[in-house]
N, C-alpha and C positions, 0 to 999 in steps of 0.2 A: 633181912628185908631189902626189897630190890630201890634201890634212891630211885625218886620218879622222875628225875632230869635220865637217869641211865633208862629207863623203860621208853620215855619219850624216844629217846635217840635210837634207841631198839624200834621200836615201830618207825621212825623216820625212814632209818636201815631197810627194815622191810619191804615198805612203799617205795621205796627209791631200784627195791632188786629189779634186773631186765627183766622182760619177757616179748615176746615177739608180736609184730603188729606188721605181718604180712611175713616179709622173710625180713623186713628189717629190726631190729631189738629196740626197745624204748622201755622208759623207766612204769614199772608195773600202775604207778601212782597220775599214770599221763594214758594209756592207753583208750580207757574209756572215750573219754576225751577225743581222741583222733576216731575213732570207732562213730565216736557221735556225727564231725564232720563230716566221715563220708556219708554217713547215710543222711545230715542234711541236705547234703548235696542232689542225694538220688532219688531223694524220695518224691519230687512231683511225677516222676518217668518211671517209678519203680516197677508198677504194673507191665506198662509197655514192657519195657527188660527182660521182666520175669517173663511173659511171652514168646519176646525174642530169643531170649538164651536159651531158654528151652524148647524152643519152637512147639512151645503150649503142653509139654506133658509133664509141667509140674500140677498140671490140675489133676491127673491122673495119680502123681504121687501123693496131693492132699484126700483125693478121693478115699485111695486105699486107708493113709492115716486115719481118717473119721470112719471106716466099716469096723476098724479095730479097738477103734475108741471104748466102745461097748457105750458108749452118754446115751440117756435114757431121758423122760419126761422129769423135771425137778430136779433131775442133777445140778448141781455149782460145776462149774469150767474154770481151772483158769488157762489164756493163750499168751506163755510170755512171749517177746519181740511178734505180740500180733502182727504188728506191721499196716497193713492195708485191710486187714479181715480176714482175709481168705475162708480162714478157718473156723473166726470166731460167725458169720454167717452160718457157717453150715453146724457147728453147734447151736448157735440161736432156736434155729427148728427143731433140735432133737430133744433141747431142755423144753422148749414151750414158755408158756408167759407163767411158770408155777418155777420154773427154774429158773439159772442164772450166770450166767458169761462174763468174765474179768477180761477184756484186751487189756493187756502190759505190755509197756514197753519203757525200755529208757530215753528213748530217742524223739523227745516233744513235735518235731516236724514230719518222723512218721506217724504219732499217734493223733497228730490233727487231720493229716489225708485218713487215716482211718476212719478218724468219727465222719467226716466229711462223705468218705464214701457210703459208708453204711447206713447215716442218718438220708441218704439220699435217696438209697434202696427202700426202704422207709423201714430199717431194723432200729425200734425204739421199745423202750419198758423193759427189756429182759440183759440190756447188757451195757456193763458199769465201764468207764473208762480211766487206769493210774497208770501216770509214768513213775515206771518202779525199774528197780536193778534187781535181774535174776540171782546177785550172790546175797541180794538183800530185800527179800519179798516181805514185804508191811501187810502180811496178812499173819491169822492168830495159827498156831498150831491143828490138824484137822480139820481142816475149810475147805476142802474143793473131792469132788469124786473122781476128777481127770483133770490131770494138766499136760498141756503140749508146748511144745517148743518147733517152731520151725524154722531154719535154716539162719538160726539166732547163736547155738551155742557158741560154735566156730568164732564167734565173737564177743565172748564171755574172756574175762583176765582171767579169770580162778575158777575153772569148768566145774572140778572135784564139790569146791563149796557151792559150788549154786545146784549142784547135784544133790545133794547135802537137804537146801534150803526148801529145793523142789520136794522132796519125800517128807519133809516135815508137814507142810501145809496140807500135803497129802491125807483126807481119812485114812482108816487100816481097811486095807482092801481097794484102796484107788489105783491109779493106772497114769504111771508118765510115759510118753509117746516122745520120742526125740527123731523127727527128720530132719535129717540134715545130708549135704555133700561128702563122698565119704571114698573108698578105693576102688577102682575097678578090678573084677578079678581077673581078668581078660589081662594080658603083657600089653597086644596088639590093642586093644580099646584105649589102654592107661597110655597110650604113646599119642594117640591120634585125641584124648581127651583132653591131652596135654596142649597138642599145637592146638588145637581150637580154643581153650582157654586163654593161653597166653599171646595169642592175634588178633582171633576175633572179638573176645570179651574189651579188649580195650580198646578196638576200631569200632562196636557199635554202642561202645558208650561214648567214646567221643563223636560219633555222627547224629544220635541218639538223644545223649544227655549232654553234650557238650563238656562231659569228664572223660579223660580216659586213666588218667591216676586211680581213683575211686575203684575202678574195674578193675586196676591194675592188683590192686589191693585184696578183690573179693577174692580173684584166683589165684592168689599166695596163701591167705586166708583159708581155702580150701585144702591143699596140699599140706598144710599144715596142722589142720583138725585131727586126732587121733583116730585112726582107722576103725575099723569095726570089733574087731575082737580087742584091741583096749579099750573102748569107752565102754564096750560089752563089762569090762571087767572095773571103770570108773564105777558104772551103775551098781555093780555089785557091791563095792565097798561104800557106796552110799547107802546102802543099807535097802537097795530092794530086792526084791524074787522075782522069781520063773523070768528073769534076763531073756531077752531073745531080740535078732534083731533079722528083719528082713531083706535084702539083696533088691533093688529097681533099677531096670536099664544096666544090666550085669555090674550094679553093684556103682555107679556112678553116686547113685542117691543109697542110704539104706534109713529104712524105720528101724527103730529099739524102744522096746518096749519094756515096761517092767513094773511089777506089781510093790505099794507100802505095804508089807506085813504086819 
């Protein structure tokens, strides 16, 4: 039998192992934590950013995310690191007031600009508001017919388990959607995607947001996310089907998609 001062200290062990928070290494038991910083930081200008960084065509890659979604009338959603909405809006209309929309997030300062934004739009009755952590989703087994994830994993300590956690709450037969920043196939894009990342992203959040650290962060954060054909192959051993993941803007952003069996 294992003495539980030896267990404790095992799990102490665990939570203390590195893992990376940008290109720098911190202790796996702290990263959250900094994770959470920066996006209190960002998040009254989050919108703005999002605009500017992508000079407006991450609407186009939410666009496509919800054509694929398949959400229907009375569907359950959930949208972990909702963030701002984006997305949990444009489910709102497809569930209708007979369905029902979970924005998640861990990050309290984003998930107040959300309700903020949303309650403003005057999206009310159909969609629930918890700050939750993606490795540890406080919903029951079976509860949602789609869950999405946008441009949140990249900032997940433990991707595999919250991949895990996502397929659980999953009906049999639902549908996780991961967009997120991801490799360009192009040499000549990944070079030029590079210098724009690591000048601009932090000159227009420091003129912008008044950070430029934060920024500094998103695009290490990026380069550092598992490319396509591994997360393609995370999802799988998370235990979903028919894997697939889509290429946008050659492959700068890609959707992945995949079915709970």
């Amino acid at each position: 039998m294992t003495d539980p001062q030896t267990k404790h200290a095992e799990t102490d062990a665990s939570q203390d192992e590195s893992t990376h928070f940008g290109y720098r290494q911190v202790r796996r038991s702290e990263k959250a934590g900094q994770v959470a910083e920066v996006f209190h930081s960002v998040a009254g200008k989050y919108d703005v950013m999002n605009d500017l960084m992508s000079m407006g065509i991450h609407r186009l890659w939410k666009r496509f995310t919800i054509e694929l979604s398949g959400v229907r009338p009375g569907h359950r959603v959930l949208d972990i690191a909702g963030g701002t909405g984006d997305l949990t809006m444009k489910f709102s209309d497809l569930v209708g007031r007979d369905g029902q929309v979970v924005l998640a997030d861990i990050n309290a300062s984003m998930l107040q600009v959300g309700r903020s934004r949303l309650t403003d739009r005057g999206y009310v009755g159909n969609i629930e508001y918890v700050q939750a952590d993606a490795e540890h989703l406080p919903f029951p087994d079976n509860s949602f017919n789609a869950v999405s994830i946008a441009f949140g994993l990249r900032n997940v300590t433990d991707k595999d388990q919250a991949l895990r956690d996502m397929c659980r709450v999953l009906k049999p037969g639902g549908k996780l959607l991961v967009l997120e920043f991801s490799k360009p196939t192009n040499p000549l894009l990944n070079k030029a995607y590079d210098l724009y990342s690591f000048n601009a992203l932090p000159l227009m959040g420091q003129l912008i947001a008044g950070d430029s650290s934060s920024y500094q962060y998103l695009a290490e954060s990026i380069r550092m996310h598992p490319d396509q054909d591994t997360l393609k192959g995370m999802m799988d051993t998370a235990g979903f089907v028919q894997t697939r993941y889509h290429n946008m803007t050659g492959g700068i952003v890609a959707l992945h998609v995949g079915v709970k069996p």
